[in-house]
C-alpha positions as CSV (number, residue, x, y, z in Angstrom):
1,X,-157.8,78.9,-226.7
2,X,-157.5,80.2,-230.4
3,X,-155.3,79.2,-232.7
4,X,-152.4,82.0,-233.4
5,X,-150.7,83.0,-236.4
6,X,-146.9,84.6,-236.5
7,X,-146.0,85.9,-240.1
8,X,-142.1,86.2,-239.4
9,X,-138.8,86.5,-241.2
10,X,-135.9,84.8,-239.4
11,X,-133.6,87.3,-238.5
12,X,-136.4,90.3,-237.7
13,X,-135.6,91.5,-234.3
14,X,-139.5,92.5,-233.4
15,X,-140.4,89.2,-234.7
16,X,-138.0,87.3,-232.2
17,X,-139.6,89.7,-229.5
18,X,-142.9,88.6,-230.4
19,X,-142.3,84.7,-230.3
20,X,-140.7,85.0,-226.8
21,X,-143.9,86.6,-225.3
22,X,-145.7,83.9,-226.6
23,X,-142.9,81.2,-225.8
24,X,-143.0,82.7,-222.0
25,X,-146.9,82.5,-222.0
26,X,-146.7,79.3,-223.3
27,X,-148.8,79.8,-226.1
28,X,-148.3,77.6,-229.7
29,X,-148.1,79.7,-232.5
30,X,-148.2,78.6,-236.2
31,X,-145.2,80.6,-237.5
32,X,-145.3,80.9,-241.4
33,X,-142.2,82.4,-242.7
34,X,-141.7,84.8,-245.2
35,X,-138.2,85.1,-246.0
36,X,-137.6,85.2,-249.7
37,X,-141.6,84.1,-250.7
38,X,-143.1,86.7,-252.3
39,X,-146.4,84.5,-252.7
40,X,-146.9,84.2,-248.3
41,X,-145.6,87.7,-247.9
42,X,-148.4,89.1,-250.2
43,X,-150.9,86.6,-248.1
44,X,-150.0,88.1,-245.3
45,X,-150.6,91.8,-246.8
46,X,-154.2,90.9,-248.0
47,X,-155.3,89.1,-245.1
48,X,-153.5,91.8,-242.4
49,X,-153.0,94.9,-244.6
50,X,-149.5,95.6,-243.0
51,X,-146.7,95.2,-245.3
52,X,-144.3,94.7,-242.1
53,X,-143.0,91.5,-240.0
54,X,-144.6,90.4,-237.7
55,X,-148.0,90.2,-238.6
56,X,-150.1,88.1,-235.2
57,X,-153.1,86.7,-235.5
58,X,-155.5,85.5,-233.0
59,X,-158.2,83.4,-234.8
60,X,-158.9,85.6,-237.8
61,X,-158.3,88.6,-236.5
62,X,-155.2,90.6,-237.0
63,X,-154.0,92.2,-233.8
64,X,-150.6,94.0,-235.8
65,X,-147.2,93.1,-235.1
66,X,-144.7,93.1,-231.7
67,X,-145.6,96.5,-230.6
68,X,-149.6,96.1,-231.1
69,X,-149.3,92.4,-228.9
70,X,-146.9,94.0,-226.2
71,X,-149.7,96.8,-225.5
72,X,-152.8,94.4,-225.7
73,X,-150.2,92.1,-223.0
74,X,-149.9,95.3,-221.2
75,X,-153.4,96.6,-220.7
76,X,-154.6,93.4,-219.8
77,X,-156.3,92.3,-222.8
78,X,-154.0,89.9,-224.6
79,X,-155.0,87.2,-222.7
80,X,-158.9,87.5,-223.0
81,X,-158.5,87.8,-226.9
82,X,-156.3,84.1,-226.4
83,X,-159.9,82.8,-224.8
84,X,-162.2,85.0,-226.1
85,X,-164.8,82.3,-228.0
């Protein structure tokens, strides 16, 4: 399984969303907040490009934020990029 990546901010309704997909598929997530740190929010803009919350990661790659993961869950895919190797 790889490792996955949440950049969140606590109150950001897309990025509850995205945690309880994860939380129902039982998958652990290393959640990095942003709230209030400009030094992990721009981290999280170099290494994803988006400038929004969340930003997922699975392994290195950047799959986008809540609505990117709930179409990858939908078409099937989700799980094979969880473990892909």
């Amino acid at each position: 399984m790889k490792d996955v990546t949440i950049y969140t901010t606590t109150w950001c309704p897309f990025c509850i969303r995205a945690k309880m997909l994860l939380d129902k598929k039982q998958i652990e997530y290393n959640e990095i907040k942003v709230d209030g740190d400009l030094q992990k929010r721009q981290e999280m803009a170099k290494l994803s490009g988006g400038h929004t919350v969340p930003q997922i990661f699975i392994g290195e790659t950047p799959i986008g934020g809540c609505d990117d993961m709930f179409a990858l869950e939908r078409q099937g895919k989700l799980d094979e990029l969880l473990h892909a190797h």
